[in-house]
PDB file of N, CA, C and O in Angstrom:
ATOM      1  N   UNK A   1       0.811  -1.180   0.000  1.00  0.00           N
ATOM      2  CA  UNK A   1       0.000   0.000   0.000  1.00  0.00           C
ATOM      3  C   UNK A   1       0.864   1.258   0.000  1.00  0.00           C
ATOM      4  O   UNK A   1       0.582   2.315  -0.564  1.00  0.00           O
ATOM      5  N   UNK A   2       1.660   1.062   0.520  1.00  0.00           N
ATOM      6  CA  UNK A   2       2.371   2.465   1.197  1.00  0.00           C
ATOM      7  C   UNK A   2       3.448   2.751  -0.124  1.00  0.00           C
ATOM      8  O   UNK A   2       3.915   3.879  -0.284  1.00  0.00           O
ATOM      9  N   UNK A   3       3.798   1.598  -1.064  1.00  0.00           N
ATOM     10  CA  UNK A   3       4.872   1.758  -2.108  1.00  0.00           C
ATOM     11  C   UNK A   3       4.018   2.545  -3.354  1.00  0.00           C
ATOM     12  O   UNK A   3       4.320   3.375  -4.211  1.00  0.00           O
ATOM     13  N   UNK A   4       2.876   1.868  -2.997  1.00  0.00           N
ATOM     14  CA  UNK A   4       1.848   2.407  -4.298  1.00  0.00           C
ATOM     15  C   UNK A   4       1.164   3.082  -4.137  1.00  0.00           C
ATOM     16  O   UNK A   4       0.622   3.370  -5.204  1.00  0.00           O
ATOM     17  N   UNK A   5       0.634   3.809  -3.028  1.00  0.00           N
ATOM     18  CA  UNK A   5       0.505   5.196  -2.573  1.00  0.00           C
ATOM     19  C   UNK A   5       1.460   6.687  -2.934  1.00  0.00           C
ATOM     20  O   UNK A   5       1.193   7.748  -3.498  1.00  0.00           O
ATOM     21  N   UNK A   6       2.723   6.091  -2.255  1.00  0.00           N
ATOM     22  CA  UNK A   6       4.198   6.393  -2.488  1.00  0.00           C
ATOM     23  C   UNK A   6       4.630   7.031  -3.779  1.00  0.00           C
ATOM     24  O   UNK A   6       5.293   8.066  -3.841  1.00  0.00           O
ATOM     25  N   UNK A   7       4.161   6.265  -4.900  1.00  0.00           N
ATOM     26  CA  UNK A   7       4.293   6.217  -5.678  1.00  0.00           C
ATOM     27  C   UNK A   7       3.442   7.012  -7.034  1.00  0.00           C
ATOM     28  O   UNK A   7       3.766   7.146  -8.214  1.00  0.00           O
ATOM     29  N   UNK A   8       1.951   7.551  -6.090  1.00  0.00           N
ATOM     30  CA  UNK A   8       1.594   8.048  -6.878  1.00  0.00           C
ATOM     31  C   UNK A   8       0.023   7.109  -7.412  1.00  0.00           C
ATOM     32  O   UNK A   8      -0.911   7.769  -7.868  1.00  0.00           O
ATOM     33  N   UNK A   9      -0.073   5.861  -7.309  1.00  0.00           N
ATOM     34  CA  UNK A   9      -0.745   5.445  -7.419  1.00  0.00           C
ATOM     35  C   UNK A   9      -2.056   4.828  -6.521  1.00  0.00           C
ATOM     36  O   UNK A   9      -2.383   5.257  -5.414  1.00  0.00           O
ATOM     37  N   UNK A  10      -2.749   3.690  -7.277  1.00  0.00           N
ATOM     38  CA  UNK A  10      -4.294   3.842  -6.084  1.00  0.00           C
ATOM     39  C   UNK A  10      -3.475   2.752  -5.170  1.00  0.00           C
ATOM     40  O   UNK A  10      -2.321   2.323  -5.163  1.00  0.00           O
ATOM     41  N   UNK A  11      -4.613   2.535  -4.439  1.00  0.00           N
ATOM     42  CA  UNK A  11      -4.445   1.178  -3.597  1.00  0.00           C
ATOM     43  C   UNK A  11      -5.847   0.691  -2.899  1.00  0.00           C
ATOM     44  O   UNK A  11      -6.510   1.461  -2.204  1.00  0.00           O
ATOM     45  N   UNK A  12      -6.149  -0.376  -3.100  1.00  0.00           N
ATOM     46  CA  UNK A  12      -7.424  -0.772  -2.458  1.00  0.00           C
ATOM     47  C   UNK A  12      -7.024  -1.635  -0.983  1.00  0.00           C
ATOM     48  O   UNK A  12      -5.917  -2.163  -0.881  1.00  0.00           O
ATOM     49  N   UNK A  13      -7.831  -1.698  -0.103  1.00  0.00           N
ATOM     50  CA  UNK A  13      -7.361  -2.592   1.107  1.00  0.00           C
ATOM     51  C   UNK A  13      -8.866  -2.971   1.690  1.00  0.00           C
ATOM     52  O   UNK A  13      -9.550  -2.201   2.364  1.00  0.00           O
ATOM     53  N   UNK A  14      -9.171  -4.059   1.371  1.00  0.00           N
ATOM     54  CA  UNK A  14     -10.441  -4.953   2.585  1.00  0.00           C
ATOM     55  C   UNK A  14      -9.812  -5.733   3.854  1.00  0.00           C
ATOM     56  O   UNK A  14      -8.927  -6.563   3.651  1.00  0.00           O
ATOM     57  N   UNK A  15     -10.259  -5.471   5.134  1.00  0.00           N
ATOM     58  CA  UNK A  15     -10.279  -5.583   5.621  1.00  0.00           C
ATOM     59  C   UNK A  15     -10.602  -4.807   7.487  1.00  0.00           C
ATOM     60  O   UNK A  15     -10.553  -3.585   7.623  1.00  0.00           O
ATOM     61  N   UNK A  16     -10.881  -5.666   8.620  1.00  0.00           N
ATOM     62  CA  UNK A  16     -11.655  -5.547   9.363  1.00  0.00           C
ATOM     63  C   UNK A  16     -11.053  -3.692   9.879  1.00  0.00           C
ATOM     64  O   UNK A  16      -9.916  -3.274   9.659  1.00  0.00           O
ATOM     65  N   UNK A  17     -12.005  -3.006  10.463  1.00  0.00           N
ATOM     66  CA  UNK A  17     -11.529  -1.925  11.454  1.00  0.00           C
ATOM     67  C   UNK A  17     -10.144  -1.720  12.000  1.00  0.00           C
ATOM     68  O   UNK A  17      -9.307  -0.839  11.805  1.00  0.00           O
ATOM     69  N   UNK A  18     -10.159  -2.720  12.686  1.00  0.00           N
ATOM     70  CA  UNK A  18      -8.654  -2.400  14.115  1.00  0.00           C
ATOM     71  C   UNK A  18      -7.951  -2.562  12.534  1.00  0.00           C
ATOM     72  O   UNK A  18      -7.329  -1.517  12.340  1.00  0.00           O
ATOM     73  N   UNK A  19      -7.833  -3.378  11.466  1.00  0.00           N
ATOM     74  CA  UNK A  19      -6.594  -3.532  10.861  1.00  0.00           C
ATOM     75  C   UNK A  19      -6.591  -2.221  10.041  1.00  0.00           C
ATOM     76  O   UNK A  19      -5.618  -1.470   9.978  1.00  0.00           O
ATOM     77  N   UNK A  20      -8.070  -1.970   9.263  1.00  0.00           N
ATOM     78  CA  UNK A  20      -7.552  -0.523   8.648  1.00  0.00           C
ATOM     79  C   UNK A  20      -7.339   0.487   9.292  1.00  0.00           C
ATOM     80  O   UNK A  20      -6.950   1.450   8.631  1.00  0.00           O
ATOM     81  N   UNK A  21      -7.490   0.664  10.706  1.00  0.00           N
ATOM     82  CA  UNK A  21      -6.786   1.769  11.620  1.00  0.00           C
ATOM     83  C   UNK A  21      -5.354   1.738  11.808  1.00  0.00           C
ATOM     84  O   UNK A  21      -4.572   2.681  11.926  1.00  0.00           O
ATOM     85  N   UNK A  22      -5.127   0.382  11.816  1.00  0.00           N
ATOM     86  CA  UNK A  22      -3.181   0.009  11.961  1.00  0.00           C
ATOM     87  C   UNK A  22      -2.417   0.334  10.599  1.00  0.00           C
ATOM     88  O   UNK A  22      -1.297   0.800  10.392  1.00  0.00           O
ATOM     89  N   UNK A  23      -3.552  -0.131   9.650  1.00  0.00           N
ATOM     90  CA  UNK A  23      -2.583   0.299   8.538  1.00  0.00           C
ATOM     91  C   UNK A  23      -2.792   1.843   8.012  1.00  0.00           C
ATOM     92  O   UNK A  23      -2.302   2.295   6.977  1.00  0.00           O
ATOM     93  N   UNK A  24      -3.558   2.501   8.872  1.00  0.00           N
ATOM     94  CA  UNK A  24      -3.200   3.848   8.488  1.00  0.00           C
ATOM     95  C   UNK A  24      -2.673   4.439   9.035  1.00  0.00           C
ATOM     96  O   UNK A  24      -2.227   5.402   8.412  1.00  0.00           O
ATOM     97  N   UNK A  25      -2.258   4.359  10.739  1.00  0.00           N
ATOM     98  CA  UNK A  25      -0.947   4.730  11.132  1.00  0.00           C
ATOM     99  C   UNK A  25       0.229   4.166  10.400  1.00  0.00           C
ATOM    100  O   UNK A  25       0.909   5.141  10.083  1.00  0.00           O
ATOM    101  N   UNK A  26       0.603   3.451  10.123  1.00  0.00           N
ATOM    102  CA  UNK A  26       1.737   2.976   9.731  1.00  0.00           C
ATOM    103  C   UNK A  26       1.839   3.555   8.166  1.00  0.00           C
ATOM    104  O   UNK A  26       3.015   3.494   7.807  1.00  0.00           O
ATOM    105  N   UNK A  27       1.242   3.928   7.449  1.00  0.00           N
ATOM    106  CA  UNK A  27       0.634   4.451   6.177  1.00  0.00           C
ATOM    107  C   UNK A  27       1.358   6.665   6.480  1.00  0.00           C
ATOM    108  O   UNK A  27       2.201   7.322   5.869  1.00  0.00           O
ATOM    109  N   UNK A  28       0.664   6.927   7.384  1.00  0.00           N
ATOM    110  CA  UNK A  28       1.208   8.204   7.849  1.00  0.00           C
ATOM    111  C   UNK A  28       1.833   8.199   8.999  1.00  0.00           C
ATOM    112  O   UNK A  28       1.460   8.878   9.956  1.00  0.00           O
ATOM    113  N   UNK A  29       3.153   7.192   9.013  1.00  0.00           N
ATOM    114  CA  UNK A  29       4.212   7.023  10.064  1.00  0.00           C
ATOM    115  C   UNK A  29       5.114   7.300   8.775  1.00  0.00           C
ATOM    116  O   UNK A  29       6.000   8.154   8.779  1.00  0.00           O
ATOM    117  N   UNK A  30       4.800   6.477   7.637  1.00  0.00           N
ATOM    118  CA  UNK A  30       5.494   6.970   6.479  1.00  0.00           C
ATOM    119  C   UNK A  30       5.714   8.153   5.970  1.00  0.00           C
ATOM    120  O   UNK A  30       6.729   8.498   5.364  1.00  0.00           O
ATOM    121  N   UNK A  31       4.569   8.934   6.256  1.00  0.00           N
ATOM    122  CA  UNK A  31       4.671  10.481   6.129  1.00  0.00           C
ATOM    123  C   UNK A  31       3.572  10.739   4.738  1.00  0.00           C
ATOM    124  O   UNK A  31       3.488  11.712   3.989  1.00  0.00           O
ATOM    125  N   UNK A  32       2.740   9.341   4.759  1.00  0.00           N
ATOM    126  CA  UNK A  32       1.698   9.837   3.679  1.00  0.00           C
ATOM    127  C   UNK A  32       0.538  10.083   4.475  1.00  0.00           C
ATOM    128  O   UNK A  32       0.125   9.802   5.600  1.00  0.00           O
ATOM    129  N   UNK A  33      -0.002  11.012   2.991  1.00  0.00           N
ATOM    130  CA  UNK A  33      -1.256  11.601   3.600  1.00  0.00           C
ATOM    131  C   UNK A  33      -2.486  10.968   3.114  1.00  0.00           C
ATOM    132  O   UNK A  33      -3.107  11.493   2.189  1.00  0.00           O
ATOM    133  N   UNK A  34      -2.914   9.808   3.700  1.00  0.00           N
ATOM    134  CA  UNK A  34      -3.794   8.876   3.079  1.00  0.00           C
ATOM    135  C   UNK A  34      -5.412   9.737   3.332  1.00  0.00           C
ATOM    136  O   UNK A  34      -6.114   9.065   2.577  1.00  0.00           O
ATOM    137  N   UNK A  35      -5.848  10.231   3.616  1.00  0.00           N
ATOM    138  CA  UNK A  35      -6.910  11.319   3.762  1.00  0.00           C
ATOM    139  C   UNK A  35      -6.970  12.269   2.260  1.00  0.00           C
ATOM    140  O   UNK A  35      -7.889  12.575   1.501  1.00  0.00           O
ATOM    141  N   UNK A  36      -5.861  12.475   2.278  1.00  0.00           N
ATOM    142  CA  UNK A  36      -5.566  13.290   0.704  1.00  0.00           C
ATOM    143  C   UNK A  36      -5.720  12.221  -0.067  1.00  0.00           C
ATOM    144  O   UNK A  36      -6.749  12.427  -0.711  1.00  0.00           O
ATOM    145  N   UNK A  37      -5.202  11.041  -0.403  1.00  0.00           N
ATOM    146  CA  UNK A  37      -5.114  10.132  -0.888  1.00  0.00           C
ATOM    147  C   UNK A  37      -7.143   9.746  -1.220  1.00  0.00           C
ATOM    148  O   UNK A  37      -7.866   9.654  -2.213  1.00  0.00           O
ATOM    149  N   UNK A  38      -7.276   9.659  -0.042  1.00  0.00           N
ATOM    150  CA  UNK A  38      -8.947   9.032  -0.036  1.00  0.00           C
ATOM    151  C   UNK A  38      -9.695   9.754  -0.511  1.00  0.00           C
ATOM    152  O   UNK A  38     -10.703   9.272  -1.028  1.00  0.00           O
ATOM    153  N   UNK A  39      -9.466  11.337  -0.518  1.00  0.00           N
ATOM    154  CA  UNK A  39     -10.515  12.096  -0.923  1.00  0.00           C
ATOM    155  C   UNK A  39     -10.296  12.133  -2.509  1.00  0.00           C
ATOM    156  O   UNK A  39     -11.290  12.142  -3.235  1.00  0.00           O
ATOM    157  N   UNK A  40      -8.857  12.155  -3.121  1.00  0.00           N
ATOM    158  CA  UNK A  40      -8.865  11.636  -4.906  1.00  0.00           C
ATOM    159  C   UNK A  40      -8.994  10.720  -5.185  1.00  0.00           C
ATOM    160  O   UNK A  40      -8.856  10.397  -6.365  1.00  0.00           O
ATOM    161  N   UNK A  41      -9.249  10.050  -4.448  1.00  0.00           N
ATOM    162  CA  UNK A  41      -9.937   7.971  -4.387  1.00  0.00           C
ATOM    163  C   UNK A  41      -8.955   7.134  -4.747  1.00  0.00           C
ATOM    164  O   UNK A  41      -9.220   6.007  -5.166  1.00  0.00           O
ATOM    165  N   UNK A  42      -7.707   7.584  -4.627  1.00  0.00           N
ATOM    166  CA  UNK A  42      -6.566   6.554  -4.845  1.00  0.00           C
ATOM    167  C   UNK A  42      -6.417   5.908  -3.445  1.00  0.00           C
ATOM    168  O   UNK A  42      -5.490   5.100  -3.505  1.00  0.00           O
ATOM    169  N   UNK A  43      -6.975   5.948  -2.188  1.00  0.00           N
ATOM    170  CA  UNK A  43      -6.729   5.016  -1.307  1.00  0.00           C
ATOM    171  C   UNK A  43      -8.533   4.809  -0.938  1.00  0.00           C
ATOM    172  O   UNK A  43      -9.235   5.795  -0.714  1.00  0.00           O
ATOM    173  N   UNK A  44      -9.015   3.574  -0.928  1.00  0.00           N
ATOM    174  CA  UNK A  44     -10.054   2.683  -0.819  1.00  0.00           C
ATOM    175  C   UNK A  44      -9.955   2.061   0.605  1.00  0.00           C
ATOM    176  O   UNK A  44      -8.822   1.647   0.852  1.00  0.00           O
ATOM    177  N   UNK A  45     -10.567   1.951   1.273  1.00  0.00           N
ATOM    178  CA  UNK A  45     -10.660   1.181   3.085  1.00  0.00           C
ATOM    179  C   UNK A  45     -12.047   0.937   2.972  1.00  0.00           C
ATOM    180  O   UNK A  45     -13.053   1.641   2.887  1.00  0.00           O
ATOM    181  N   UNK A  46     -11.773  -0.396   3.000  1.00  0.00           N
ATOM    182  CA  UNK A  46     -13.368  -1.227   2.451  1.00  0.00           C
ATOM    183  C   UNK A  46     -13.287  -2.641   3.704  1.00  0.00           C
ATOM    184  O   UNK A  46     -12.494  -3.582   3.744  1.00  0.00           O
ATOM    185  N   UNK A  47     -14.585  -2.255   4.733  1.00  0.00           N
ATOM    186  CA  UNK A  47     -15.102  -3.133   5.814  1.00  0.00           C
ATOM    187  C   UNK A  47     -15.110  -4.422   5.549  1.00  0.00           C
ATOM    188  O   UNK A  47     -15.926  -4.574   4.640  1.00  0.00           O
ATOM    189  N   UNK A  48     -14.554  -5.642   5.908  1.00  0.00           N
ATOM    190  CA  UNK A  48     -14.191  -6.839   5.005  1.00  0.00           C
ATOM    191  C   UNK A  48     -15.613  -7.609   5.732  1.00  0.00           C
ATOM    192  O   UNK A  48     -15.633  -8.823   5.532  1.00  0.00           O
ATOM    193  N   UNK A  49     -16.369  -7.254   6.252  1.00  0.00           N
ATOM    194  CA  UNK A  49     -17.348  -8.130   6.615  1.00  0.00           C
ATOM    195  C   UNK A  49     -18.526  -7.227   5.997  1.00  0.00           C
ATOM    196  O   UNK A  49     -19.320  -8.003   5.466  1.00  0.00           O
ATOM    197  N   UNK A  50     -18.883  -6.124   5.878  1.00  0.00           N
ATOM    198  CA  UNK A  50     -19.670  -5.377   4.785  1.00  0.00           C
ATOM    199  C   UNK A  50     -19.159  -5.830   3.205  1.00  0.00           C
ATOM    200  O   UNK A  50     -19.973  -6.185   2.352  1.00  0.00           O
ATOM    201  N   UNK A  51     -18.046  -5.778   3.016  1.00  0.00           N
ATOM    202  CA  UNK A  51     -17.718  -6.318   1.108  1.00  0.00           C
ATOM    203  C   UNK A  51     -17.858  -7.844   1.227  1.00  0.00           C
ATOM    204  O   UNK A  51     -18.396  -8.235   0.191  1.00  0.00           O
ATOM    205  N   UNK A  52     -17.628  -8.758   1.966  1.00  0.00           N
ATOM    206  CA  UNK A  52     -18.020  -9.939   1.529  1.00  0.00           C
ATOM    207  C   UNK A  52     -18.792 -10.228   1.633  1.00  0.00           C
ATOM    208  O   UNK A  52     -19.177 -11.158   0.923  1.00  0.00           O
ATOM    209  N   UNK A  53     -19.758  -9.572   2.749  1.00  0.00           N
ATOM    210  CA  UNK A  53     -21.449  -9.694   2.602  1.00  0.00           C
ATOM    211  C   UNK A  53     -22.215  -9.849   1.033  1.00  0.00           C
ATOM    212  O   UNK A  53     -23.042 -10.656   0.609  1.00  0.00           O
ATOM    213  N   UNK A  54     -21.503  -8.646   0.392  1.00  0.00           N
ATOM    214  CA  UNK A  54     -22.099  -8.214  -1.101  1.00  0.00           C
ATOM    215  C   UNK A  54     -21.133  -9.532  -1.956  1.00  0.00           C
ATOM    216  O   UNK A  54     -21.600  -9.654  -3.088  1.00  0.00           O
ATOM    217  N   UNK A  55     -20.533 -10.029  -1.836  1.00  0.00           N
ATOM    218  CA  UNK A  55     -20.122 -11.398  -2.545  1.00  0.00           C
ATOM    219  C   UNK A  55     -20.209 -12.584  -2.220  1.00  0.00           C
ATOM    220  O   UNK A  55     -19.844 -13.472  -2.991  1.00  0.00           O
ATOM    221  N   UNK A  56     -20.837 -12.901  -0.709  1.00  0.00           N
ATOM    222  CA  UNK A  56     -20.258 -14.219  -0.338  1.00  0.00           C
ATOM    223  C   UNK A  56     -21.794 -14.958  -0.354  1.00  0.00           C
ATOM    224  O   UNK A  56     -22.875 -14.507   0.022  1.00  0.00           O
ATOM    225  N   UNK A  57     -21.546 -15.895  -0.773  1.00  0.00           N
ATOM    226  CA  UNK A  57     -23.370 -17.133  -0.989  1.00  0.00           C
ATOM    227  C   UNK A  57     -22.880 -18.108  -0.165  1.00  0.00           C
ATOM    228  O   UNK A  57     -21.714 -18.429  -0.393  1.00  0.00           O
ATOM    229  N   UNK A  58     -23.440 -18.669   0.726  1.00  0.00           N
ATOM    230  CA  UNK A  58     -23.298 -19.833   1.386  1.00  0.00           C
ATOM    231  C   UNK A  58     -21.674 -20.298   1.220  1.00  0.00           C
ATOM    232  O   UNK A  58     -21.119 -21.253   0.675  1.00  0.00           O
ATOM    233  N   UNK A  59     -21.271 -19.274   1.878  1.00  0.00           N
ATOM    234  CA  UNK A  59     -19.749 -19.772   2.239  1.00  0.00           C
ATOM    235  C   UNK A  59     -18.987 -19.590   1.488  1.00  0.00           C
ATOM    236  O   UNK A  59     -17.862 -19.903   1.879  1.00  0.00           O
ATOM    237  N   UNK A  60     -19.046 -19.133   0.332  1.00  0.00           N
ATOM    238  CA  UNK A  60     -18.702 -19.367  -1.168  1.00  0.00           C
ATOM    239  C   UNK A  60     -18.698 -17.893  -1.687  1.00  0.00           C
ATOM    240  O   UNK A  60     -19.627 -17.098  -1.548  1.00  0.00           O
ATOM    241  N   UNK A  61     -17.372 -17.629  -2.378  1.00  0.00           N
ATOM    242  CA  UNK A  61     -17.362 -16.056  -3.003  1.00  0.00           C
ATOM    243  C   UNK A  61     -18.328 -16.303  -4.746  1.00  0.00           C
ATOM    244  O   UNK A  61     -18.001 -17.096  -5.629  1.00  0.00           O
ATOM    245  N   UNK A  62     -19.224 -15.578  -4.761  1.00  0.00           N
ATOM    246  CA  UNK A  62     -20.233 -15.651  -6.373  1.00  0.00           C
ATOM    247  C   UNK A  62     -19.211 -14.777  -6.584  1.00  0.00           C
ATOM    248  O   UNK A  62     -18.797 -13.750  -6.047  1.00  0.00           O
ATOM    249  N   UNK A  63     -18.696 -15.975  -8.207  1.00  0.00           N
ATOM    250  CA  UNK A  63     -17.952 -14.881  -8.584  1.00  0.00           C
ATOM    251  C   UNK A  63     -18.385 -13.292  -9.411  1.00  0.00           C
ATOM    252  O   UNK A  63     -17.884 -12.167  -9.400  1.00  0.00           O
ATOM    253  N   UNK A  64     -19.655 -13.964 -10.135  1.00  0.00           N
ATOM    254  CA  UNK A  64     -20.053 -12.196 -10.698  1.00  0.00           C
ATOM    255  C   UNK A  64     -20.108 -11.410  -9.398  1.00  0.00           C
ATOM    256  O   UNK A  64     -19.946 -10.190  -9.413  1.00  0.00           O
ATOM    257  N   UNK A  65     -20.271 -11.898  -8.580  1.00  0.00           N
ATOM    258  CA  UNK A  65     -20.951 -10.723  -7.704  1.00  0.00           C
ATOM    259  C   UNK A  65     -19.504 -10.453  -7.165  1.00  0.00           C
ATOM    260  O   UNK A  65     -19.374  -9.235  -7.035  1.00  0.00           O
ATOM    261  N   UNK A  66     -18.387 -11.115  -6.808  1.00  0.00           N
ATOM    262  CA  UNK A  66     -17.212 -10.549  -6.700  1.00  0.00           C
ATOM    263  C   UNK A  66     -16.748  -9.705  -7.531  1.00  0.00           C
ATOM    264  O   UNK A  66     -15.976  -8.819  -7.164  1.00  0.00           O
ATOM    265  N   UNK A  67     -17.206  -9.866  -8.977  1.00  0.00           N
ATOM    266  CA  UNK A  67     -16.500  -8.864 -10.293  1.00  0.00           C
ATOM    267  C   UNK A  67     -17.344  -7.837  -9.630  1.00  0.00           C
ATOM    268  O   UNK A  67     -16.679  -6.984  -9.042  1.00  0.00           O
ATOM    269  N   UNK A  68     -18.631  -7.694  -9.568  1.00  0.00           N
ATOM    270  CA  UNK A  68     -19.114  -6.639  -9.203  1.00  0.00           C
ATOM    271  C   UNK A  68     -19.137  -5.637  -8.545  1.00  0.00           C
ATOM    272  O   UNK A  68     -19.347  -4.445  -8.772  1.00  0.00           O
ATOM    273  N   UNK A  69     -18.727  -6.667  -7.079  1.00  0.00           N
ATOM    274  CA  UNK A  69     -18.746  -5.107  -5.997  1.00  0.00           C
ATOM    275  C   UNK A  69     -17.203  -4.874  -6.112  1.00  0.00           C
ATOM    276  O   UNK A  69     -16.817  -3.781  -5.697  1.00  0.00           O
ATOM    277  N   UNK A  70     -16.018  -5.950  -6.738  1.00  0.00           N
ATOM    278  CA  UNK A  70     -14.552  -5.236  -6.201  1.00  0.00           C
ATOM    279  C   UNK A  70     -14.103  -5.114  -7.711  1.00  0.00           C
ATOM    280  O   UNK A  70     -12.887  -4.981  -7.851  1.00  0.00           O
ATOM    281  N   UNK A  71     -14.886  -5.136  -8.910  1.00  0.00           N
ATOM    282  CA  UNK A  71     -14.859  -4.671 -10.228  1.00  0.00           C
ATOM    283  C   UNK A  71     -15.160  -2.559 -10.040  1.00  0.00           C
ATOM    284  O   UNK A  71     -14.557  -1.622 -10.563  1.00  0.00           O
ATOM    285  N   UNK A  72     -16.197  -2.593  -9.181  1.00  0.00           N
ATOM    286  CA  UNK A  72     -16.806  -1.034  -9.252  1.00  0.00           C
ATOM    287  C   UNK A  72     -16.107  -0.394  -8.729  1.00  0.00           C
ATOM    288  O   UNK A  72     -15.867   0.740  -9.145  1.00  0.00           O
ATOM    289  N   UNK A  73     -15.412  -1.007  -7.399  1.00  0.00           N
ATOM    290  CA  UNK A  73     -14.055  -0.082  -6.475  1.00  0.00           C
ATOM    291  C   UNK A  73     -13.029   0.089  -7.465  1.00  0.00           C
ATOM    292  O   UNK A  73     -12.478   1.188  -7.520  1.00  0.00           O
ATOM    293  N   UNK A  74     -12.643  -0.932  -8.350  1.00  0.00           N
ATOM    294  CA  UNK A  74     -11.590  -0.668  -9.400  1.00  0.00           C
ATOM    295  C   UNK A  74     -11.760   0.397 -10.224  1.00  0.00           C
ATOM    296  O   UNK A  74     -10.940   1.284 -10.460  1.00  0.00           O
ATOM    297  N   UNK A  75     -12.974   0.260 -10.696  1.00  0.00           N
ATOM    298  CA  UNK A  75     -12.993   1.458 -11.600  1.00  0.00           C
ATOM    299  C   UNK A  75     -13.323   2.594 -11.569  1.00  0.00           C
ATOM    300  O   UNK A  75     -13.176   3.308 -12.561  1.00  0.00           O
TER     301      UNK A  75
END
């Protein structure tokens, strides 16, 4: 995240709360400004139990519905 932030580019990240709070200190321990980053939508912090809700069927990732909801964050 932090190389391709770094760098100028996006970065997407799913996963739970406590972890996207850790990785955004450590994100602006680097000295980036992931807030700046989020508001030109090159950094994405997506609730990993809200996004797999929208993909997951009986245990199981559907894959259209995976193209779908982490196809739309892509683009």
């Amino acid at each position: 995240m932090g190389t391709a932030l770094g760098a100028g580019d996006s970065a997407i990240v799913i996963a739970t709360p406590p972890h996207v709070d850790l990785l955004g200190q450590r994100l602006r321990a680097r000295g980036l400004d992931i807030a700046k980053s989020a508001r030109r939508g090159r950094y994405v912090a997506l609730d990993a139990t809200e996004t797999l809700a929208k993909f997951m069927r009986h245990g199981q990732p559907e894959p259209e519905l995976f193209v779908k909801v982490v196809g739309d964050v892509v683009a």
